[in-house]
N, C-alpha and C positions, 0 to 999 in steps of 0.2 A: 370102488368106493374108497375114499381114504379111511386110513388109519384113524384120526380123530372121531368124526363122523359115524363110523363103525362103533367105535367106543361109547361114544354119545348114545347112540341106537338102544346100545348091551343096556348101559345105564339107565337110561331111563326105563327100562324093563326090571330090574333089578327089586326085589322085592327089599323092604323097606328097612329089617333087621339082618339083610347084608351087608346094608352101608357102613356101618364102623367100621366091619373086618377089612371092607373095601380100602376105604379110608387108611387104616393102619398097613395095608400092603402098599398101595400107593406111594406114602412117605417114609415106608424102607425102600422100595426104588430108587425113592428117590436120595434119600442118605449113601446108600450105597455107589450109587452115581455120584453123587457129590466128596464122597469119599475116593472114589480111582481118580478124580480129577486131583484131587487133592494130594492124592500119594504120589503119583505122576511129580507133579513137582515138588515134594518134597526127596522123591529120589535121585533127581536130576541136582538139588541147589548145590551134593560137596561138591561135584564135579565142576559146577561153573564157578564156585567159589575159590577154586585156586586161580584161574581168570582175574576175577573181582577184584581178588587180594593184591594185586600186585601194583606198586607204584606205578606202574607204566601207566595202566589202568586208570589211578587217581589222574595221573596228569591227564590223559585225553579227556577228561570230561571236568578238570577244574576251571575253565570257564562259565560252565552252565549252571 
């Protein structure tokens, strides 16, 4: 059975006054996902930014 479908199943058994807490874990998952993407490239940018900075740089892309 998939993963979603599974989920769906749990849920809709889920008695009625667990849905908040449900809710509230849910979208710290999902924060916290959206957060390692997020730091992901913000730890990556000094590194490409000595790249970026450099006039070479400006000129290959001053036609676009």
């Amino acid at each position: 059975m998939n993963k979603r479908k599974e989920l769906w199943e749990e849920l809709e058994r889920l008695p009625d006054g667990a849905l908040d807490e449900l809710l509230e874990f849910v979208r710290a998952v999902k924060r916290k996902s959206d957060d390692d993407r997020n730091g992901c490239a913000r730890a990556t940018e000094p590194a490409l930014a000595r790249d970026w900075l450099k006039a070479e740089e400006d000129a290959a892309w001053s036609d676009l």
